[in-house]
C-alpha positions in Angstrom: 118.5 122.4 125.0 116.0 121.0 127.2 114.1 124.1 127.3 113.7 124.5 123.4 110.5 122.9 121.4 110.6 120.5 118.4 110.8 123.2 116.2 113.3 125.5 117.7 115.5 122.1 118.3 115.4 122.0 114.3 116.1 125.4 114.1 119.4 125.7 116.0 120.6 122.6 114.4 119.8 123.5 110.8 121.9 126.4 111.8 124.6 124.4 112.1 124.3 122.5 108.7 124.0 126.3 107.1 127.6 126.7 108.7 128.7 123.4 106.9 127.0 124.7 103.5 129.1 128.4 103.7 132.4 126.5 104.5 131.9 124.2 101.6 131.4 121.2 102.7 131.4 118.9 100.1 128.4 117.2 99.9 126.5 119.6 101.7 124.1 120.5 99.5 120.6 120.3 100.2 121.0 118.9 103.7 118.8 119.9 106.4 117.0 118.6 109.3 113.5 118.3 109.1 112.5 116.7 112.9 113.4 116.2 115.9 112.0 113.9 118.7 113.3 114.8 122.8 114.1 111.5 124.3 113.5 110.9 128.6 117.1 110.8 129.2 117.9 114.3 128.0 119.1 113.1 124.1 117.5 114.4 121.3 117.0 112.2 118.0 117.1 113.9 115.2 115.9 113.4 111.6 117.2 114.6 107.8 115.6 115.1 104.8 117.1 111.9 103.3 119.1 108.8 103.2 121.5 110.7 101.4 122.2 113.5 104.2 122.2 111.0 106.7 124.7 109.0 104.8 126.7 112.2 104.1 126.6 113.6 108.1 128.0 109.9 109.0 130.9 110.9 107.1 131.4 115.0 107.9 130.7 114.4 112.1 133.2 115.9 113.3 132.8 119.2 111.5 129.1 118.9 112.1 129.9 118.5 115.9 132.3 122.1 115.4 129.6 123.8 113.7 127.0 123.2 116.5 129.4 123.7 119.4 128.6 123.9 123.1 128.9 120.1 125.0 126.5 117.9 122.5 128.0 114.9 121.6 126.9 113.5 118.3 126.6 109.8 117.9 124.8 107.2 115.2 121.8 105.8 115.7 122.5 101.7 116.1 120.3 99.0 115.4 119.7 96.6 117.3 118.8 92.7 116.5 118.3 89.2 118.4 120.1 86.6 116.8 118.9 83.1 117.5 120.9 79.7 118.6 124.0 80.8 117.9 126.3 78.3 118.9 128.5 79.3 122.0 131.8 78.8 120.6 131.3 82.4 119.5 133.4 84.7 120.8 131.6 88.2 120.7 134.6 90.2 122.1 137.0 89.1 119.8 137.1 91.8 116.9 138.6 88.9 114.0 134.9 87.4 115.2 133.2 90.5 113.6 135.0 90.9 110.5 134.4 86.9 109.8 131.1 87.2 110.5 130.9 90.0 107.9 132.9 88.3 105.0 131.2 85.0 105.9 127.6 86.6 105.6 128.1 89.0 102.4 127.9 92.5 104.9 129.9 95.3 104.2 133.0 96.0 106.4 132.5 97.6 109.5 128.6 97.5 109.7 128.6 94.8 112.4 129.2 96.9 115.5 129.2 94.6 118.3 127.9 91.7 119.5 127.0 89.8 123.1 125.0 87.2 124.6 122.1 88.2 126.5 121.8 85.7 128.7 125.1 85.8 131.6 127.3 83.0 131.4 126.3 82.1 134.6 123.0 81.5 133.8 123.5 78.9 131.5 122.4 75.3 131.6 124.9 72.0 131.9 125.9 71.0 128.0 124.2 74.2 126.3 124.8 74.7 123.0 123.7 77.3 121.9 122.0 81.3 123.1 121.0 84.5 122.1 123.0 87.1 120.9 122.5 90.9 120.6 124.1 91.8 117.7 124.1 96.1 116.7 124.7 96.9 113.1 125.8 100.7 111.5 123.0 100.7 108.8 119.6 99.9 108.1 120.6 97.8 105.0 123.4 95.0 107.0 120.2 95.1 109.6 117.5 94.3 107.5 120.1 91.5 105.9 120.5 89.8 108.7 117.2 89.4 109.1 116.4 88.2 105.4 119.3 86.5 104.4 121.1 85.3 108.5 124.4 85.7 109.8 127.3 82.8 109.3 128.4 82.7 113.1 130.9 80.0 113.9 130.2 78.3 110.4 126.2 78.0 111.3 124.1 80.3 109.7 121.7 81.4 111.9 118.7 84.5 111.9 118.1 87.7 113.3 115.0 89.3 114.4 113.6 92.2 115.8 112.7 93.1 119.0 109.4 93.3 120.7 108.3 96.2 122.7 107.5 94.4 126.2 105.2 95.8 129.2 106.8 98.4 131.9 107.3 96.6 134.8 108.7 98.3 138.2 111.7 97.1 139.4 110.9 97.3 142.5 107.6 95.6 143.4 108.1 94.3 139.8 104.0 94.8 138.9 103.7 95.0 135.3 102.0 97.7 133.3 102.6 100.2 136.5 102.5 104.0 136.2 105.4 104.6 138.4 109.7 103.9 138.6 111.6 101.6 141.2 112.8 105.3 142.8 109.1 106.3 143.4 108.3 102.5 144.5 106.5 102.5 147.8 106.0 98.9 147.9 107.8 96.4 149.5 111.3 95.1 147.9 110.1 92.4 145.9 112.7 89.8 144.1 112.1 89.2 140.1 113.7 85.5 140.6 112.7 83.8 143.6 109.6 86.2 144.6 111.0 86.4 148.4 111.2 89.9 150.0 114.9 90.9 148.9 116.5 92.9 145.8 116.7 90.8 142.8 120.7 91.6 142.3 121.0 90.2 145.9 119.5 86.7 144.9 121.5 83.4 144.9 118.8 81.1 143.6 119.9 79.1 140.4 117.9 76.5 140.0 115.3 77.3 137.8 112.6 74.7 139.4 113.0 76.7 142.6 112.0 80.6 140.9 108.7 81.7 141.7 107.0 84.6 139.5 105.9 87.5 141.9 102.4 88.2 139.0 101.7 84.6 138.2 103.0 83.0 141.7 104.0 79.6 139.4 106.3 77.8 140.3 109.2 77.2 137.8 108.7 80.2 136.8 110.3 83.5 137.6 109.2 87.3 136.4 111.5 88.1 133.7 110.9 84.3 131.9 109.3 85.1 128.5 106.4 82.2 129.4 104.9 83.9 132.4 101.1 83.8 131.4 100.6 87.6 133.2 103.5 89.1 131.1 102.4 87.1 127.6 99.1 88.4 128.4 100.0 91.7 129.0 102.6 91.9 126.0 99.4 91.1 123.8 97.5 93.7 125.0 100.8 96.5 124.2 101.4 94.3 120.4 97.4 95.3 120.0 98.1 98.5 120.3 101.1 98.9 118.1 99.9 99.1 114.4 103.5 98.6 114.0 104.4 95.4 115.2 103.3 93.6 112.0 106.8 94.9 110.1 109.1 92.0 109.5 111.6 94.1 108.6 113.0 98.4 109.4 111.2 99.8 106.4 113.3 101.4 103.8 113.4 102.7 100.3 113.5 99.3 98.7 110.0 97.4 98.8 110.4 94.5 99.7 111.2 96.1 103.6 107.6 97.2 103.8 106.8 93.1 104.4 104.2 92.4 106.8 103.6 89.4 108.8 100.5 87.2 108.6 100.4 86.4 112.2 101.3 89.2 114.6 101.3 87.5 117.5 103.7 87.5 119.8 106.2 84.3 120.4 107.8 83.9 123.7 110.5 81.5 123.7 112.0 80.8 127.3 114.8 78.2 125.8 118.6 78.7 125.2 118.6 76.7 122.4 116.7 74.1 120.4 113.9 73.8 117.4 113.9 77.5 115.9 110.8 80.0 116.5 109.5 82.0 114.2 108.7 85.8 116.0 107.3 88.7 114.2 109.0 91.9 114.5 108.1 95.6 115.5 108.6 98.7 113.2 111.4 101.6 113.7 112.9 103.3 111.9 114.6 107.3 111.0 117.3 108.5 108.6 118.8 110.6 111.1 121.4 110.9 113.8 121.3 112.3 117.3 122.8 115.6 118.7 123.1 114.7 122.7 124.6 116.3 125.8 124.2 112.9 128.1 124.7 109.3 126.6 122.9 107.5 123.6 119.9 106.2 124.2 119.2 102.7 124.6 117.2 100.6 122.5 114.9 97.9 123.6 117.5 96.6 127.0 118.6 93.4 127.6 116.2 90.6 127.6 114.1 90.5 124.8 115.3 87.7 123.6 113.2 85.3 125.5 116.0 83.5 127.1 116.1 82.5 130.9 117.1 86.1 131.5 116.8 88.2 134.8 117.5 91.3 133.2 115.2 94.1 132.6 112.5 94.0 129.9 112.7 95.7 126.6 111.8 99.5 126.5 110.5 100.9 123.7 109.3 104.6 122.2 
């Protein structure tokens, strides 16, 4: 597939659906494809005609996946949220957690994928309370709930939000806003923690006081903390850019989706818990599923939720 266009990529797949349709699918009717978008990891996301067909290809993947043959693997588009100061007595890897979570907070059943904390366990403070959590829902609607309405985790209700776009930033020489990858790095190995000359996975710094920021050179302050002034400066200039980043909500057919922000700035919280922040949210959003030989692509990665994180920044598309 890598060598077909947009267009041809429709066609092939549409060809599929019209496989569906003879066999009788029920609920086949009008279904078709109408877009598709090629993604850098080899995936390709594509989009239907409606809610409707997306909703009714959930249900018939299996046949869809017979129909279009060869290796692709077919899998749902997730959605991705940051959950705010949820109280570590949650346990995201128990699966009772999930359902409660659902009942508790009026979702429907099984629309709460999964859920972890971004910050590692290791990373956290004497007597925290609470952290961030990356929670993935199934559907537009449970997302955009969460969001409006919060989640009852561990009896406190607490809210999601979405997630920013952040600057590139090499992994390597960790410059922000660079044109070029960690493997095509030519630059000295620079550390995203401490700022000393060694890879950041290697680092055994832990004290927070004693991190240095390889842009900013404060100290206190290491590269992937959400307060650097070089990366809030530079996450300015991208949320400029993006006419989309004053969405509260992933649009939908109901209105009140379409919300905007008054203030689109961008809020960078560097805490694990405390006083709650109010952060405005980008926009994405697509009614369709993906057809992929490789592995699903990520959303925005681990560490967009402002914590004391040293993983990599948020990608976005």
């Amino acid at each position: 597939m890598d060598e077909l266009n947009e267009r041809e990529l429709v066609a092939k797949v549409n060809e599929a659906v019209e496989t569906m349709k003879e066999r009788d699918e029920p609920g086949s009717g009008s279904t078709r494809m109408v877009g598709a978008k090629k993604l850098k990891n080899g995936s390709v996301l594509y989009e239907l005609n409606s809610t409707k067909a997306a909703k009714w290809l959930r249900k018939e993947r299996k046949a869809f996946v017979e129909s279009f043959g060869g290796t692709s693997i077919v899998k749902e588009w997730v959605v991705s949220v940051i959950v705010e100061y949820v109280p570590i007595l949650h346990n995201p890897d128990a699966l009772a957690e999930g359902h409660r979570i659902e009942t508790d907070s009026g979702l429907d059943r099984d629309t709460l994928i999964s859920s972890r904390w971004i910050k590692p366990l290791q990373r956290r403070t004497r007597g925290q309370r609470m952290a961030h959590l990356m929670a993935c829902f199934k559907t537009l609607e449970s997302t955009n709930q969460a969001i409006r309405d919060g989640l009852i985790i561990a009896g406190k209700r607490v809210w999601g939000r979405r997630m920013k776009k952040e600057p590139k930033r090499c992994l390597k020489c960790q410059i922000l806003n660079t044109s070029h990858f960690a493997a095509g790095c030519s630059s000295q190995e620079t550390c995203g923690t401490c700022g000393e000359e060694h890879h950041t996975a290697e680092c055994m710094e832990d004290n927070q006081e004693k991190c240095r920021c390889a842009n900013c050179k404060v100290l206190g302050n290491a590269l992937w903390d959400r307060t650097c002034p070089k990366f809030m400066q530079a996450a300015r200039k991208l949320e400029e850019r993006d006419l989309e980043s004053t969405y509260k909500f992933f649009p939908t057919d109901e209105l009140w989706t379409w919300e905007q922000d008054g203030d689109a700035g961008t809020q960078w919280n560097s805490g694990g818990g405390g006083e709650e922040v109010e952060a405005q949210q980008g926009r994405r959003w697509n009614t369709g599923t993906i057809a992929s030989r490789g592995e699903w692509p990520s959303g925005p990665a681990d560490g967009a939720a402002g914590e004391w994180d040293p993983l990599p920044t948020a990608q976005g598309e």
